[in-house]
C-alpha positions as CSV (number, residue, x, y, z in Angstrom):
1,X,0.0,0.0,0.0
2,X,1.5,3.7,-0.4
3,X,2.7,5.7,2.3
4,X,0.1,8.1,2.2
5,X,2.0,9.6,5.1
6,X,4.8,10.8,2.8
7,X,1.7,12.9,1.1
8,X,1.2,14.9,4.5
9,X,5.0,14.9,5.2
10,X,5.5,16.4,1.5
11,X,2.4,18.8,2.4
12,X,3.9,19.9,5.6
13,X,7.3,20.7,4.4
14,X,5.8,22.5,1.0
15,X,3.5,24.6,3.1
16,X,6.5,25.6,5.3
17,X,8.8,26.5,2.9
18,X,5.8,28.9,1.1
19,X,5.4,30.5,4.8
20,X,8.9,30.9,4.6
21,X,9.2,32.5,1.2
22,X,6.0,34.6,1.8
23,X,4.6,34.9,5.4
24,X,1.3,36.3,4.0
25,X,0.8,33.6,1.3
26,X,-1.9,31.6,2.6
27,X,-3.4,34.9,4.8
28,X,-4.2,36.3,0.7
29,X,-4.8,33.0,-0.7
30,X,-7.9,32.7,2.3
31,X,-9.5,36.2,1.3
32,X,-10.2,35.7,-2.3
33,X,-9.2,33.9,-5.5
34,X,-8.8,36.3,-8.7
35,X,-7.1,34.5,-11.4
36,X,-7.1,35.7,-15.2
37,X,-6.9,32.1,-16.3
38,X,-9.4,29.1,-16.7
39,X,-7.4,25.7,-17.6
40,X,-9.2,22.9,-19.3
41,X,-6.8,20.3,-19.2
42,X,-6.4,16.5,-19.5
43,X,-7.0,14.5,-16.0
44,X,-3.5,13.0,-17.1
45,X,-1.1,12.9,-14.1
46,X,1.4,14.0,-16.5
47,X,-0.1,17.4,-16.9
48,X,-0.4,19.3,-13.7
49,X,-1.2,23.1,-14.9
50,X,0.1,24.8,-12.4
51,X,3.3,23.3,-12.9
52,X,4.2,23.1,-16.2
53,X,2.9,26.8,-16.4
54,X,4.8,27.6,-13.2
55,X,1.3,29.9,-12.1
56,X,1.0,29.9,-8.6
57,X,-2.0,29.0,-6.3
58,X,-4.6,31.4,-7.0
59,X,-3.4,32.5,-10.4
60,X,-5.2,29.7,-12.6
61,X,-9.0,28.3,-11.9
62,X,-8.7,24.6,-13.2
63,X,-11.0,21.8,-14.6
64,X,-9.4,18.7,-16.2
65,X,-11.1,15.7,-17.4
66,X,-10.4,13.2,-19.9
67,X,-9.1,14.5,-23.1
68,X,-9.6,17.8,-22.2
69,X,-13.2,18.1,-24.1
70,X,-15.8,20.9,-23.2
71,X,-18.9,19.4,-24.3
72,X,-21.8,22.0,-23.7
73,X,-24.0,19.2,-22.2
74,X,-21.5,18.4,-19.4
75,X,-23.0,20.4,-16.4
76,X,-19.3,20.0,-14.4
77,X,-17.5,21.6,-17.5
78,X,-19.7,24.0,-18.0
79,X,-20.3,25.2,-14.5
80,X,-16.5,25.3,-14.3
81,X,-16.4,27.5,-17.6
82,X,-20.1,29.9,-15.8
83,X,-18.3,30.3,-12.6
84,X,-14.8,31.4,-14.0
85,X,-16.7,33.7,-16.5
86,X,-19.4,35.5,-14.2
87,X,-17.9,35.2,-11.0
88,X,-13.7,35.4,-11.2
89,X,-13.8,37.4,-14.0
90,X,-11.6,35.0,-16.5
91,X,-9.9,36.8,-19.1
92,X,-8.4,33.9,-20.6
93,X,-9.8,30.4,-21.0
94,X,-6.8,27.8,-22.3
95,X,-7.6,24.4,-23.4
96,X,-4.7,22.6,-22.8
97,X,-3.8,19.0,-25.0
98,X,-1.3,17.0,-25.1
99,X,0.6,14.6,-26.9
100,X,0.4,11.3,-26.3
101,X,-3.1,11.5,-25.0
102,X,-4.9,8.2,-24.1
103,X,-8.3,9.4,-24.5
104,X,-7.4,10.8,-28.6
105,X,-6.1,7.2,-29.0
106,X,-8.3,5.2,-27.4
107,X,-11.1,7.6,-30.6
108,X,-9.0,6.8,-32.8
109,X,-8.8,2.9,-32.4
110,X,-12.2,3.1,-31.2
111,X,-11.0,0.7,-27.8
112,X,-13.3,2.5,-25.2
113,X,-16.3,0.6,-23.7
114,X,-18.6,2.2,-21.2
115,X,-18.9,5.6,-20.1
116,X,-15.4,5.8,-21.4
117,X,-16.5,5.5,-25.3
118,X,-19.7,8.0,-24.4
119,X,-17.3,10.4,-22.9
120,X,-15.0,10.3,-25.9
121,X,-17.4,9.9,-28.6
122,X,-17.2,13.8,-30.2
123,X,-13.9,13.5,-30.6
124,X,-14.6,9.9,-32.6
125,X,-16.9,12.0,-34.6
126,X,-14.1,14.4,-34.9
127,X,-12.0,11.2,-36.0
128,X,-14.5,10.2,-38.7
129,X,-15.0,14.1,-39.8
130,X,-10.8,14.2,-40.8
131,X,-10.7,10.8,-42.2
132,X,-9.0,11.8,-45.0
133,X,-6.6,14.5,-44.0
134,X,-5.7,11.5,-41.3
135,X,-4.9,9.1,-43.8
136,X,-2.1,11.2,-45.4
137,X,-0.2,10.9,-42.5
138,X,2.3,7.7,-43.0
139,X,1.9,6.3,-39.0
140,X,-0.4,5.8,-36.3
141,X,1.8,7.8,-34.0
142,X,1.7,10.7,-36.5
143,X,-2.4,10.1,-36.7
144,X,-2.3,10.6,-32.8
145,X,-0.8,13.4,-33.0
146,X,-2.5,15.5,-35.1
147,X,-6.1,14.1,-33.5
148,X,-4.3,15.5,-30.2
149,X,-4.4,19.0,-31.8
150,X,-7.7,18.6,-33.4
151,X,-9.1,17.9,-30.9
152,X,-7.9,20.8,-28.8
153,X,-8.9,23.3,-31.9
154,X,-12.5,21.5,-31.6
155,X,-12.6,22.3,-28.2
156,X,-11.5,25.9,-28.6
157,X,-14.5,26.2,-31.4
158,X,-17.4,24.6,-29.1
159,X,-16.7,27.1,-26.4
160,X,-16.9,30.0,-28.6
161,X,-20.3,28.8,-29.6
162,X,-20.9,28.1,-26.1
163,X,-23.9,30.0,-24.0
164,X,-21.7,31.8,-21.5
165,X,-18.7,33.1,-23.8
166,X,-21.1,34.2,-26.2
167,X,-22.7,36.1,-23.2
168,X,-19.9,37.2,-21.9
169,X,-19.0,38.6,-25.4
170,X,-22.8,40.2,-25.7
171,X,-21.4,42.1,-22.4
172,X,-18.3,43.2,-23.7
173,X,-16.3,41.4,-21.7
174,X,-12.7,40.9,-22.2
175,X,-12.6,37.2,-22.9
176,X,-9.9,35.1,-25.3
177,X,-10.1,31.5,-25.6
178,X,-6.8,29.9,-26.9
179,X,-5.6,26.4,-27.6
180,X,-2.5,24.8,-26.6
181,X,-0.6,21.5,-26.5
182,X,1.5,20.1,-24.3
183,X,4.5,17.7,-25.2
184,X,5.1,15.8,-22.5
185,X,8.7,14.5,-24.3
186,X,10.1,17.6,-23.8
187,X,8.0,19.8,-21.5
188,X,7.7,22.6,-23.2
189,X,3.6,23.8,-24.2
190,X,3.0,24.9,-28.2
191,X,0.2,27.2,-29.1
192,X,-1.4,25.9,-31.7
193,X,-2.3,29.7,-33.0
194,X,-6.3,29.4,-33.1
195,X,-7.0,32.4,-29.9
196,X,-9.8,33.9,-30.6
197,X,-10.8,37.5,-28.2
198,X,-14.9,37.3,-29.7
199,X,-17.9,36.1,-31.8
200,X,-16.3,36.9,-35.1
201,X,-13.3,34.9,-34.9
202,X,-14.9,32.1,-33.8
């Protein structure tokens, strides 16, 4: 079984050392959370946002699932994507892939059963949509890949035409969505260049 007292231990010493660095860290962290950022990542372990952005806590409001979809008839997703809007006052809202993701290749072999292969089915759709541009690609791995970014860009177009960025935009607020990838080989995140700040780019 794992030492699940290591967690604390590591807890312990990590909220120490942040006392240490910053005495009123947690005092500010208790009295209200304002970040400018809404992360919609992959639940991959691999992929911790805060990390691989180095943001610190407070600075990014996060919701991760698998494959990093934002299907408008998940109430979690979008309640995630209402509250960050209307009550932080996101300006930005990244949706974050990455390479290598098990959830693109279990769509593109079609291997998921169960609430697994509901969950993942736009992004089989999104599959069966590209066929063709797919095909021109010489491997699987190469397939992967580019259903990885796909998918992200997907993602980036659903919550433009989403109800609460469009009302947000009706508003004027300041909101840009933006898509990214992560390559978990090297570290380092790529944008994939599809931000978009209102209606008309979408």
């Amino acid at each position: 079984m794992p030492d699940m007292n290591a967690i604390f231990a590591a807890n312990r010493k990590w909220a120490q050392k942040m006392r240490d660095i910053d005495p009123g860290f947690f005092d500010r962290l208790a009295h209200q959370q304002s970040p400018e950022y809404l992360w919609i990542g992959c639940s991959d372990s691999r992929v911790p946002a805060s990390q691989i952005t180095g943001l610190q806590p407070g600075e990014v409001f996060v919701h991760r699932n698998v494959a990093n979809v934002a299907p408008e008839n998940d109430l979690n997703c979008q309640a995630v994507i209402q509250f960050g809007v209307e009550v932080l006052g996101v300006k930005h809202i990244i949706v974050c892939g990455h390479y290598g993701c098990g959830g693109v290749w279990a769509a593109l072999k079609s291997q998921a059963t169960g609430l697994a292969s509901e969950w993942i089915g736009g992004i089989v759709d999104l599959r069966d949509r590209n066929t063709a541009a797919l095909a021109e690609l010489e491997t699987d791995a190469g397939r992967h890949a580019r259903l990885c970014e796909l998918n992200v860009i997907e993602q980036v177009h659903n919550l433009g035409k989403s109800t609460v960025v469009a009302a947000a935009w009706s508003r004027g607020q300041s909101l840009s969505l933006h898509g990214w990838i992560y390559n978990i080989k090297d570290g380092l995140l790529n944008d994939l260049d599809v931000s978009v700040g209102g209606p008309a780019g979408v």
